[in-house]
C-alpha positions as CSV (number, residue, x, y, z in Angstrom):
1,X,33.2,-18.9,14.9
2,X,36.0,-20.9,14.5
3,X,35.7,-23.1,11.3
4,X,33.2,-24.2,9.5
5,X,32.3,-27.5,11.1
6,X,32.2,-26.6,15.0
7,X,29.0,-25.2,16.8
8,X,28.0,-21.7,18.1
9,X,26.4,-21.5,21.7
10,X,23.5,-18.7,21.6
11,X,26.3,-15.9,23.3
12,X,28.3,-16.6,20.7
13,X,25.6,-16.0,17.8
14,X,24.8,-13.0,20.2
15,X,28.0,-11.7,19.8
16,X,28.2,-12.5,15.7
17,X,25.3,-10.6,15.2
18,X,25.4,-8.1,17.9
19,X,22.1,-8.3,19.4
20,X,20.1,-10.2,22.5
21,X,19.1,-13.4,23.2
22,X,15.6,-12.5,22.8
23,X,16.3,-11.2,19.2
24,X,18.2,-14.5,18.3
25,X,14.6,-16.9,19.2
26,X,12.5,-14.2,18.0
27,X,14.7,-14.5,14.6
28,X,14.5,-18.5,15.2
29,X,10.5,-18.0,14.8
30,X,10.3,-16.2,11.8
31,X,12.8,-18.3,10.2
32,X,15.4,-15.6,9.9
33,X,18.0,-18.1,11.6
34,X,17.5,-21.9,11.9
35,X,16.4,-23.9,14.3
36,X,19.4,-24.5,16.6
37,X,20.7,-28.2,17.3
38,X,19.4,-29.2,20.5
39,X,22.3,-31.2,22.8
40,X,21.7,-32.5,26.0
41,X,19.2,-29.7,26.9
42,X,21.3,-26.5,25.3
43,X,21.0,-25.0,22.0
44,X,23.6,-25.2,19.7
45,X,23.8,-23.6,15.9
46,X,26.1,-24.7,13.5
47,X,28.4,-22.1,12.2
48,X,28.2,-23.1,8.3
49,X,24.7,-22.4,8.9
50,X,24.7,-19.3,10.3
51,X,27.5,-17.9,7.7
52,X,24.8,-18.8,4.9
53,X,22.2,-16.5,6.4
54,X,25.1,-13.4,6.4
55,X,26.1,-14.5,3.1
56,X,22.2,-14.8,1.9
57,X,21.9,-11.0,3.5
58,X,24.5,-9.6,1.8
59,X,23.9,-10.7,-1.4
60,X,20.0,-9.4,-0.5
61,X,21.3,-6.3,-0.1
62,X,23.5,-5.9,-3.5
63,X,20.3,-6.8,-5.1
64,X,17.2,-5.4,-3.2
65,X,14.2,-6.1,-3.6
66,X,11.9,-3.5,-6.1
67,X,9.6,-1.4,-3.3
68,X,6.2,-2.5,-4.2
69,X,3.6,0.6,-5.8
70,X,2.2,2.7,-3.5
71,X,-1.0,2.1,-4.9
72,X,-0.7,-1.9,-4.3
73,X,-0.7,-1.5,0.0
74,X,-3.7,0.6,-0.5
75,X,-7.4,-1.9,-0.3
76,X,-9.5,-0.9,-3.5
77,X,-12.5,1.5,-3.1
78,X,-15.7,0.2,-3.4
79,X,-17.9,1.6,-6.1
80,X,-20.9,3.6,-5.9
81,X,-22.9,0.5,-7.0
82,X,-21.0,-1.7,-5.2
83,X,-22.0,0.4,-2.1
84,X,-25.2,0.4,-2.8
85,X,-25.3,-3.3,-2.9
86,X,-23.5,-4.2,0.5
87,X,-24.6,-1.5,2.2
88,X,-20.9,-0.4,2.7
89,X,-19.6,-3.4,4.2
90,X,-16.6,-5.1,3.5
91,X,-16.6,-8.3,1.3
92,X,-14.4,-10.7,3.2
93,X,-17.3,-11.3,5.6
94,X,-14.9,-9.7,8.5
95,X,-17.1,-7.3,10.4
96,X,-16.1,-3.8,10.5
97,X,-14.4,-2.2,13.6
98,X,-16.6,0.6,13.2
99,X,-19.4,-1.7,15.2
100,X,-19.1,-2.5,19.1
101,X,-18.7,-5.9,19.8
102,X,-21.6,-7.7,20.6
103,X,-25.0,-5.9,19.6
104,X,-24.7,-4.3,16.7
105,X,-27.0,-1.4,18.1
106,X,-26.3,0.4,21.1
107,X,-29.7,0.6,23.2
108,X,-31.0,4.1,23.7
109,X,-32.3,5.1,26.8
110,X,-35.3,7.0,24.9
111,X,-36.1,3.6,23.2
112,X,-36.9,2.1,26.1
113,X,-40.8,2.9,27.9
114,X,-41.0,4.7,30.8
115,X,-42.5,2.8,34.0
116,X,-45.6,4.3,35.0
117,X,-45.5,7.0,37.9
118,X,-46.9,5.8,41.3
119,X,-48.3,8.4,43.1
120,X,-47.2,7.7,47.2
């Protein structure tokens, strides 16, 4: 990167950041970097651009983020009464991956009635 107003070809934002072109578009996707320029069928980035994002991660990690509780990743237990009421199920009307897909109930071969027994 040269000065502030030129544009960066994807090697060269490889080479700033030290890492494939596969990470750079996967970074483009989650919005890590910007969307590049696109000019005459290549990809371009502006460099002011891209010195923002190392800027905006520096200063992200002088001042990190507080972790989040341990408690706060974890999904509530359900109450006894609360049990009792769904039956155990989860509320958000997702159904649980303890159930196959499909029928709910596995058939049982001992279910099912036996044919009768021809005699030859």
């Amino acid at each position: 990167m040269q000065n502030d107003q030129s544009l960066c070809t994807i090697e060269e934002v490889c080479n700033t950041f030290k890492c494939s072109k596969s990470t750079v578009w996967r970074w483009v996707s989650s919005g890590t970097l910007p969307k590049p320029l696109k000019i005459g069928g290549t990809s371009r980035w502006a460099t002011e651009a891209l010195s923002l994002v190392i800027k905006k991660a520096q200063v992200q990690q002088m001042n990190p983020a507080p972790e989040p509780k341990r408690n706060a990743l974890r999904s509530p237990k359900l109450s006894r009464r609360k049990k009792a009421e769904t039956g155990g199920q989860p509320q958000s009307g997702k159904i649980s991956r303890n159930f196959p897909k499909g029928n709910s109930r596995r058939k049982d071969p001992s279910d099912e009635p036996t044919p009768p027994h021809k005699s030859p």
